[in-house]
C-alpha positions in Angstrom: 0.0 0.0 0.0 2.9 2.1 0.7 4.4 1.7 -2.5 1.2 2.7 -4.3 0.8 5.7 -2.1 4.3 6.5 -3.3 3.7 6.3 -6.7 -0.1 8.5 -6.4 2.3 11.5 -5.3 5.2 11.4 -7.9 3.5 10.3 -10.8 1.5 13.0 -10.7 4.0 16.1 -9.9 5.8 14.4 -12.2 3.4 14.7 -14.7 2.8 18.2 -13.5 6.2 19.2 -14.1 5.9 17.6 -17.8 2.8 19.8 -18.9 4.4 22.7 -17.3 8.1 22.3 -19.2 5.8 21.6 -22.5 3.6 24.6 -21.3 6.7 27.2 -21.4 9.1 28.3 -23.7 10.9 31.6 -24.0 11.5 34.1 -27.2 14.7 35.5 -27.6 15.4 39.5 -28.3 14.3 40.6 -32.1 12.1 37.1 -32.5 8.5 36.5 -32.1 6.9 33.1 -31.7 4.1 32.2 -34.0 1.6 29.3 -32.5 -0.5 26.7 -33.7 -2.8 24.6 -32.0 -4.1 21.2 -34.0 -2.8 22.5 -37.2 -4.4 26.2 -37.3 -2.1 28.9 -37.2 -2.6 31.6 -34.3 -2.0 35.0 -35.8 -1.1 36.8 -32.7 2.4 36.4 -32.8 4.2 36.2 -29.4 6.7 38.7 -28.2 10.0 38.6 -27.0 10.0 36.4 -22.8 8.5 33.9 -21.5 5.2 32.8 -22.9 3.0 30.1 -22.1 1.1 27.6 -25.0 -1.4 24.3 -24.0 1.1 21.6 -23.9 1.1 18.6 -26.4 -1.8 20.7 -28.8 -0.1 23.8 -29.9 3.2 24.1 -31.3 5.7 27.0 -31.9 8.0 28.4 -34.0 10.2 30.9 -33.6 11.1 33.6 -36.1 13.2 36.4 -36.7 11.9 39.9 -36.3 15.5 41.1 -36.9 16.8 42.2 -40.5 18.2 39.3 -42.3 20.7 39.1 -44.9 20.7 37.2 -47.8 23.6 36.1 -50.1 23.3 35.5 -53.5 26.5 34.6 -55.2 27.9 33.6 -58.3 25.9 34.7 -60.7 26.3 35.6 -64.5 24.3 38.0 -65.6 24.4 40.1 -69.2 24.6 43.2 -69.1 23.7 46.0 -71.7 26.0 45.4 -74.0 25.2 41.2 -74.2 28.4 40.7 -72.2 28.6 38.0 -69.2 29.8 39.2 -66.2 32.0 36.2 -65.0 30.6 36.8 -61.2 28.5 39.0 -59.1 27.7 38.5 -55.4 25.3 40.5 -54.2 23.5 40.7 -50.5 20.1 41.3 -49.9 19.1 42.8 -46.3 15.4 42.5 -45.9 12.8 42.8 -42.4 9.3 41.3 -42.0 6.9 43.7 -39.5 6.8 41.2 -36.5 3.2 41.6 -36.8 2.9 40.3 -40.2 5.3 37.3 -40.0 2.1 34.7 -39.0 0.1 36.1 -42.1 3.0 35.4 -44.2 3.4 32.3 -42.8 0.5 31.1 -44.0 1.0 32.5 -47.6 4.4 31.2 -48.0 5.0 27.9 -45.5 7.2 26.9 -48.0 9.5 30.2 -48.0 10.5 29.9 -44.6 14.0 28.6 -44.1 15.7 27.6 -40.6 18.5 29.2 -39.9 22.0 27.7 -38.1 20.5 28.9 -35.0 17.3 27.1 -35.3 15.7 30.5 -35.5 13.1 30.6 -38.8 13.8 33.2 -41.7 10.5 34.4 -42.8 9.7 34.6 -46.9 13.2 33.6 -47.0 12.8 32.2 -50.4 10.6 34.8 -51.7 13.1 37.0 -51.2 15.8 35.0 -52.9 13.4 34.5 -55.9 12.6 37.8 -56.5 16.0 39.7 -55.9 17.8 37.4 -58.6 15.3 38.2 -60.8 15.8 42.0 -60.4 19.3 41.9 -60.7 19.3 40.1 -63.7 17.1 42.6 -64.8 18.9 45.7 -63.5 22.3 44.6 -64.9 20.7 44.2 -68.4 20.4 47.9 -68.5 23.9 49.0 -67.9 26.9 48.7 -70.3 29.6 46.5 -68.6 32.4 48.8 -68.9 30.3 51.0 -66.8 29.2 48.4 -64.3 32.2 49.2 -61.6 31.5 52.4 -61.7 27.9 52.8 -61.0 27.9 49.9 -58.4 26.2 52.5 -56.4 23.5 53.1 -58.9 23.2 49.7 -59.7 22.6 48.4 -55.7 20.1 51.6 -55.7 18.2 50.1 -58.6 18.5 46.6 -57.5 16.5 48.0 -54.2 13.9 49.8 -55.6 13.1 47.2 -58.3 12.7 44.3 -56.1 10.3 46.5 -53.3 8.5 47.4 -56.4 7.8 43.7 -56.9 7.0 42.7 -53.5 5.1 45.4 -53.0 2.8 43.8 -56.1 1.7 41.1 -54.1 2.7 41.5 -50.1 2.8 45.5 -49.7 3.7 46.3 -46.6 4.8 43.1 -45.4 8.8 43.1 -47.0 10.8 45.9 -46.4 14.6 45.7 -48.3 16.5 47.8 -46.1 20.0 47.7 -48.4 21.3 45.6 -51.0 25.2 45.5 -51.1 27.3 44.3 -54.2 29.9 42.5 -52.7 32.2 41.3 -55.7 31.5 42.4 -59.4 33.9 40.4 -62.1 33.7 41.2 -65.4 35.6 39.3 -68.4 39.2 39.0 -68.2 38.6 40.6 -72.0 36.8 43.4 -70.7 38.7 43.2 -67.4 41.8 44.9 -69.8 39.0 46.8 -71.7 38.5 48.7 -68.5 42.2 49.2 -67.5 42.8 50.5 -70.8 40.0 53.5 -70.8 41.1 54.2 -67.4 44.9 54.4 -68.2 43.1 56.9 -71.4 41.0 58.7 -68.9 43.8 59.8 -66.6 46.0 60.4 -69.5 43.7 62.7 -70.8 43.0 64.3 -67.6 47.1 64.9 -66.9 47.0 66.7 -70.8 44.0 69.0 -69.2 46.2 70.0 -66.2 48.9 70.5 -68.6 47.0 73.2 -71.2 45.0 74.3 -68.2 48.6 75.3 -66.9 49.7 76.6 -70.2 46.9 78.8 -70.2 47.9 80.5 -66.8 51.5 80.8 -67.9 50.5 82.4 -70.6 47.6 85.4 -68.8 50.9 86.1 -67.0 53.1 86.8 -69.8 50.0 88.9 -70.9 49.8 90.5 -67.6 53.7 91.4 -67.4 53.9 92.9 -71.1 50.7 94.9 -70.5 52.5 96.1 -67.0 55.3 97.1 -69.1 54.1 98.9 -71.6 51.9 101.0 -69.5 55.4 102.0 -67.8 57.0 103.0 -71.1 54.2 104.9 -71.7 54.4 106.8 -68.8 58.2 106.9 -69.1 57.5 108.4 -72.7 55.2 110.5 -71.8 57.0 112.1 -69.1 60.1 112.7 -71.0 59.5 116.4 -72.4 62.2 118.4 -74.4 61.8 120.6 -71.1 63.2 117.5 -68.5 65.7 116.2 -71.2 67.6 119.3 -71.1 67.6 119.4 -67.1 69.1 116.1 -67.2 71.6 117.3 -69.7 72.7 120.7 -67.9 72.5 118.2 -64.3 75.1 116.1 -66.3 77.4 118.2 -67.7 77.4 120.2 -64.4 78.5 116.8 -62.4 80.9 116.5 -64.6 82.2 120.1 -64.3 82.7 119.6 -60.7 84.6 116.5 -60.8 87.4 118.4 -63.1 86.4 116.7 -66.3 89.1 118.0 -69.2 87.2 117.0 -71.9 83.2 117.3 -72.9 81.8 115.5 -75.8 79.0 116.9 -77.0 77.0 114.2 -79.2 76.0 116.5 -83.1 72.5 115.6 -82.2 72.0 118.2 -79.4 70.5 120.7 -81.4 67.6 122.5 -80.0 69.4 122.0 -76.5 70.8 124.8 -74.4 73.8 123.9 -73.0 75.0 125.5 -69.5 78.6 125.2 -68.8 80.0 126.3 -65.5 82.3 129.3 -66.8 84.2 129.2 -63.0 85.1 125.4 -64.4 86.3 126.5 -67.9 88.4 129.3 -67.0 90.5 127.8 -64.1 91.8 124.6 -66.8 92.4 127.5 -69.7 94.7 128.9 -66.8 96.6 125.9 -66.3 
């Protein structure tokens, strides 16, 4: 009887303690739960802590609220010109509204993927589907000697062609936050293609700097002979008969004073006065 008494105490806290570890289950930060009880899908999605659920009938899955990333490598897309690119990898960052991830759940059971956590990635494959199709389509409109330099405007495009398309169908439920082209590889062919316009561009840009240069050298010269001959022409215009013949008499009268014996006076002098200090003149006749 004892034994039996035993066993009516512990089987049932047992089983107590079985319903209640099957009853609880936490969600992590950024994650909601979504539940389903006897295969019907509970679109009140629980939030992050400890929630509870009726053990053994409803099941859970947790999924993430956070913004997931999605690599999509190696591809070969054409671009404008009908080239190949030899390989693009490109991430996709997307979010699901926490409160829509049970509705698309539903939609698209079969896009959900589980992640190396055991976390679920809502519309995962949706996603993927529809952001290799509008790269594929966004390359095709650029010329792929231009493609590594409007990477920017190509991840831009990329982003507003695949919201476009989910919007179609699930607006407001997808939201791409960036999309990031990670490696772009073009032919080896076009690879040298590329090089070689470059090596021209910057060629063509050092023969700019050079006439631009030129140019400047050459305002200067401009400048200095216009300086110039607006000093002549002051010089000329300030050299009057009446100044010429100070300068003269100042001369010769230096000259004078310093005992000068002999005084050339150049045979175009005429119209000049010529002052001679007569004190000079007559002290060398004396000697």
């Amino acid at each position: 009887m004892r034994r039996f008494s035993f066993l009516g105490y512990v089987f049932p806290a047992f089983l107590g303690l079985f319903l209640l570890y099957s009853a609880a289950y936490t969600v992590e930060s950024g994650n909601v739960a979504v539940e389903r009880t006897l295969g019907k899908v509970n679109h009140t999605e629980q939030l992050q802590g400890l929630n509870f659920k009726a053990p053994l009938l409803t099941s859970k899955q947790e999924f993430s609220a956070k913004e997931i990333a999605i690599d999509i490598d190696d591809l070969k897309p054409k671009a404008a010109d009908n080239l190949s690119l030899r390989d693009l990898d490109v991430s996709v960052f997307y979010r699901v509204p926490p409160e829509r991830i049970s509705e698309l759940l539903v939609k698209y059971a079969a896009s959900a993927v589980r992640g190396s956590d055991g976390v679920w990635l809502p519309a995962y494959g949706l996603v993927f589907r529809e952001a290799r199709a509008a790269i594929y389509e966004k390359v095709s409109e650029i010329d792929s000697l231009q493609l590594h330099k409007q990477r920017e405007l190509l991840q831009n495009e990329v982003l507003e062609e695949l919201q476009g398309r989910l919007n179609q169908s699930d607006s407001g439920d997808i939201y791409i936050t960036r999309i990031v082209v990670r490696a772009l590889n073009t032919d080896p062919s076009i690879e040298a293609a590329i090089r070689e316009a470059v090596e021209a561009e910057k060629r063509l840009e050092a023969k700019q700097v050079q006439v631009e240069i030129a140019k400047k050298d050459a305002e200067i010269e401009i400048e200095r002979a216009k300086g110039i001959a607006e000093a002549n022409s002051i010089i000329n215009k300030s050299l009057t008969a009446e100044y010429l013949q100070h300068e003269i008499n100042k001369a010769l009268h230096e000259f004078a004073e310093n005992e000068g014996s002999v005084v050339v006076i150049p045979a175009n002098m005429q119209g000049f006065d010529v002052i001679l200090d007569t004190n000079s003149l007559n002290r060398s006749a004396s000697q």
